[in-house]
SEGU-474467 format. One record per residue (C-alpha): residue in one letter; x, y, z. Coordinates in steps of 0.001 Angstrom, whole numbers, plus 524288, in hexadecimal, padded with zeros to 5 digits. Example, Ala and Ser with C-alpha at 12.3 -4.5 7.8 and 13.67 -1.06 7.14 Angstrom:
A8300C7EE6C81E78S835667FBDC81BE4
//
This chain:
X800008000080000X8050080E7D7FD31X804E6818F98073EX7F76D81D4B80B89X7F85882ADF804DFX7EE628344D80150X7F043833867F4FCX7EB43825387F157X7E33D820597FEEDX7D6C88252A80408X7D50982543810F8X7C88C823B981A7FX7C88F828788293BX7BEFD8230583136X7BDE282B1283F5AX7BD37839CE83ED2X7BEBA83B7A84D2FX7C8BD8454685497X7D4AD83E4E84FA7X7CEF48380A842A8X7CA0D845EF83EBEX7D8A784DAE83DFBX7DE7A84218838FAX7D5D283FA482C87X7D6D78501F82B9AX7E63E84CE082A1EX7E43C8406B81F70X7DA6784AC3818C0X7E4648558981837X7EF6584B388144DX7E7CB84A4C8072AX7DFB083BD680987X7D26F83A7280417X7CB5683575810DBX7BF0D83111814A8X7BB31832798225EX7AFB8829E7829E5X7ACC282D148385DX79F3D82B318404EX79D91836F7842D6X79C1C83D33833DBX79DFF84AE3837FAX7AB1E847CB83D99X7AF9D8423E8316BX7A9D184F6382930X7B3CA8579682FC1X7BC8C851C582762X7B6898542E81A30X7BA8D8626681984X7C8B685BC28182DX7C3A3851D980CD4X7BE9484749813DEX7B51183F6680FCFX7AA0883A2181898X7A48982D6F8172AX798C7827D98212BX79C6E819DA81D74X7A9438130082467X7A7B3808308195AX7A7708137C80E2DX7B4C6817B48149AX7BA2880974815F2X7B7488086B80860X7BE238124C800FBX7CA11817D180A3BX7D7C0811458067EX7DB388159B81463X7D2D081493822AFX7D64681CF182D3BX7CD4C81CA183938X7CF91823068472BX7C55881CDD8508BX7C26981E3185E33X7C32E811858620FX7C2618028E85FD6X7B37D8026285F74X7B2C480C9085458X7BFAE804AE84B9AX7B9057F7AE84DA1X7AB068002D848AFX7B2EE8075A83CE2X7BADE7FA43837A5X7B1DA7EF5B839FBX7A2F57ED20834C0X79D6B7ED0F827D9X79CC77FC3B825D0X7AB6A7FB7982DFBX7B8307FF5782788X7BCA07F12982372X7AFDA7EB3881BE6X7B0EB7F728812C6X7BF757F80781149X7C7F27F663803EEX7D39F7ECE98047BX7DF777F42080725X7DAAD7FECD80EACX7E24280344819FEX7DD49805EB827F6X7E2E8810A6830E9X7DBFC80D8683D7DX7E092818AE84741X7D7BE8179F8520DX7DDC78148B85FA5X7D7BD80757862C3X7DA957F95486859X7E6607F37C861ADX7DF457E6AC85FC7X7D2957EEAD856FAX7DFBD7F2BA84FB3X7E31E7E55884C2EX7D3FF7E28884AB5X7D3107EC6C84013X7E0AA7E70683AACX7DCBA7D96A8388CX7CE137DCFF83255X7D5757E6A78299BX7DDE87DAA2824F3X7CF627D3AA821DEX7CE267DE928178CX7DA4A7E0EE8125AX7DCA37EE3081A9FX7E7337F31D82102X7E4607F73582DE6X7EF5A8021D835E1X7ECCB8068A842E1X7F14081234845A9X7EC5B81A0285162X7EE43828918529EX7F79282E3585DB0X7F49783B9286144X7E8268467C86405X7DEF984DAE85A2DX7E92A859C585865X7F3E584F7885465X7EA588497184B03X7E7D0856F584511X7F53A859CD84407X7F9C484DE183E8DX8028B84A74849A3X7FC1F83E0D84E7BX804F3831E68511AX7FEC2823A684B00X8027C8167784F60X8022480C118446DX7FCF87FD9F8438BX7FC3D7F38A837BBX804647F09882BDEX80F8D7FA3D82AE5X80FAD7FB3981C97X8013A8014881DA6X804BB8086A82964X8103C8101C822D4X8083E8126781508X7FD9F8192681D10X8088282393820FAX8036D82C518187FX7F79882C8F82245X7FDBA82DFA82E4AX809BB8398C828C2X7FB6A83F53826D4X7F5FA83F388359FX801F583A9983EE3X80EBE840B48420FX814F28338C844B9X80F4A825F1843CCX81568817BC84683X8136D80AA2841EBX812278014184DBBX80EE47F32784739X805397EB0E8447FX7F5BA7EF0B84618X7F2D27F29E851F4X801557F84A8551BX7FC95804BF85351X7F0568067485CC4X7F9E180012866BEX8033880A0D864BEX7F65C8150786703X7F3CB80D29872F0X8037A80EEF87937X802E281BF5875FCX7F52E81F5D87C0EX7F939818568891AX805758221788B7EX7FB2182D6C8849AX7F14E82A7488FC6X7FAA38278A89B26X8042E8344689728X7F5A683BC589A40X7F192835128A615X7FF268368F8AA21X7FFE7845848A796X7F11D847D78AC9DX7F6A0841CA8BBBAX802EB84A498BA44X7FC69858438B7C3X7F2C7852438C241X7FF2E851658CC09X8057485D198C8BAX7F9D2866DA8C94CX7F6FE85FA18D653X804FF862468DA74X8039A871048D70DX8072D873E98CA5AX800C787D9A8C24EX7F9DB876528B72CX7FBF587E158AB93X80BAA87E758AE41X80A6C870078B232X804F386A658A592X80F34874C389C94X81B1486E588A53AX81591861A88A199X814AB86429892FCX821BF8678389249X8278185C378985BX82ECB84F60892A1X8233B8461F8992BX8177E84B27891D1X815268449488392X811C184C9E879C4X804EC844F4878AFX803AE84B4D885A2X8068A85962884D4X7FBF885F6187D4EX7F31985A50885CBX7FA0B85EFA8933BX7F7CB86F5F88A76X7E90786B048896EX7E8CC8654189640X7EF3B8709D89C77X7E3C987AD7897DEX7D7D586FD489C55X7D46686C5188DC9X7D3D985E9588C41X7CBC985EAA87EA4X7CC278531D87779X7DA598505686FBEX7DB0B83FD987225X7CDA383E1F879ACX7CDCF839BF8871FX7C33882E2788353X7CE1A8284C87804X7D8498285088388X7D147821F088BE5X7CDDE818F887F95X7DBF5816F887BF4X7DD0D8139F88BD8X7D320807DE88A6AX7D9918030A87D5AX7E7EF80307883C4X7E25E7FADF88FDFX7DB1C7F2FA888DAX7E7A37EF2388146X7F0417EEC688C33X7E6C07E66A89392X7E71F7DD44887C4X7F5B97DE7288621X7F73F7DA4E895DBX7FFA17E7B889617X7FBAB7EEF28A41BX7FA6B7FDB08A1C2X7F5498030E8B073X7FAD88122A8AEC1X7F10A8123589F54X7E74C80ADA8A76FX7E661816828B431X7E7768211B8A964X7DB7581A538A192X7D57881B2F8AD90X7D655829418AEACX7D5CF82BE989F71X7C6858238D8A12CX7C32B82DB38AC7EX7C578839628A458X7BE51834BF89923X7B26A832078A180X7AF7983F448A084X7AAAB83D2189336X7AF35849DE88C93X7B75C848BE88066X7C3BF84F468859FX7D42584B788830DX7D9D483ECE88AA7X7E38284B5D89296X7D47184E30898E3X7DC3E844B78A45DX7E4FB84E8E8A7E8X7D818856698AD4AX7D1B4848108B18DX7E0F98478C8BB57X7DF67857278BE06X7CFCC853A78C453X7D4C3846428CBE8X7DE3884E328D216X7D58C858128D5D1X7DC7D8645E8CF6CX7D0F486BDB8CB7DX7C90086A0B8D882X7D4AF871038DF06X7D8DE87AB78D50DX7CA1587F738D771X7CBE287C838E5B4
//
């Protein structure tokens, strides 16, 4: 197979959600002809000012893209897109290629692999490292599963939305790799939320606190963004709490399967699950405030 390049592959993009959106913006603007398909139609529409096309029909996409890019929200909604009759793989052509970038269970990974095989399809996963502005910039890091020979012609399609991306092996390589790097994402938090807990408890003055902090060698750049929003209260909505505390489950789930004990990601679930039974649609750094209120900091500022 050639390189995936706009020039002779069409693409389709099922999942216009907060990450799916910027990134088929960035294939649009890299010259593809795409197709996009999400539930929600008026998500998808947003696109069409950039020359998407909208389909209603998941099969009508299956069946003409050369290319299948879908970001999902979870296993529930890949196993609902692939399978079925109206699903991605009864309508598929022979030799079409699957980028499946959702951050799910490695084992739907290799589901999706081996029913892709059935049909002649190549199936990649490769789930997306990084938050909406990342995605809108471009700079997003992807983690690659499958055959390597498809995974390094689809290139093309990743020099398009990702600053950097590695191949890891063979399917499911790559939503293992999200998984790793989603445990230290989600600890790192937890982990700074107690800190600026202890230290404002301690004394120090908040604002000067969290600048210190972004400034030193132990905060990942992952990280630092969110201690500036943090800092000023806002805790909108970059990488939602509710797909941390997703990502949380999945990593668990795996260890628990892989016998591997994992009791620091398993307290910091714990606390990531409390935020997020607030129920409002705010960023996974919304624990930083959830450490602030255990340790009573507001009560006695007002106090």
């Amino acid at each position: 197979m050639t390189p995936i390049t706009p020039d002779h592959h069409k693409l389709g993009f099922i999942g216009i959600g907060s990450m799916g959106r910027p990134i088929a913006k960035r294939l649009l603007e890299s010259g593809y002809n795409l197709t996009a398909y999400n539930r929600d139609r008026s998500k998808a529409e947003a696109l069409v000012g950039y020359g998407a096309i909208i389909t209603n029909s998941i099969a009508e996409l299956a069946s003409s893209a050369d290319v299948i890019l879908s970001c999902l929200a979870n296993d529930d909604a890949v196993r609902n897109v692939y399978a079925g009759s109206e699903g991605v793989f009864a309508n598929v052509r022979p030799g079409t290629v699957v980028i499946e970038m959702s951050t799910i269970n490695p084992e739907t990974s290799r589901e999706l692999y081996k029913l892709g095989v059935a049909r002649a399809v190549s199936v990649l996963d490769v789930p997306i490292s990084g938050s909406t502005p990342a995605a809108e910039q471009g700079t997003l890091t992807l983690f690659g599963g499958g055959d390597e020979e498809i995974f390094h012609n689809a290139e093309p399609i990743f020099r398009a939305i990702a600053q950097q991306y590695f191949y890891l092996g063979p399917s499911g390589s790559g939503t293992t790799m999200k998984l790793v790097v989603n445990t230290l994402l989600g600890i790192g938090m937890q982990a700074i939320a107690e800190a600026v807990a202890l230290g404002q408890k301690a004394g120090l003055n908040r604002d000067r606190l969290f600048d210190v902090l972004s400034h030193t060698a132990v905060i990942a750049p992952a990280h630092i963004g969110k201690l500036a929003r943090a800092a000023s209260n806002d805790y909108s909505a970059q990488f939602a709490l509710r797909l941390m505390n997703k990502d949380f489950r999945l990593i668990l789930e795996t260890a628990a399967e892989m016998r591997v004990p994992m009791p620091v990601t398993a307290a910091a679930f714990q606390i990531n699950t409390a935020e997020a039974a607030n129920s409002i649609e705010e960023d996974f750094s919304a624990v930083i405030r959830g450490m602030e209120n255990l340790a009573r900091l507001k009560s006695e500022a007002k106090a």
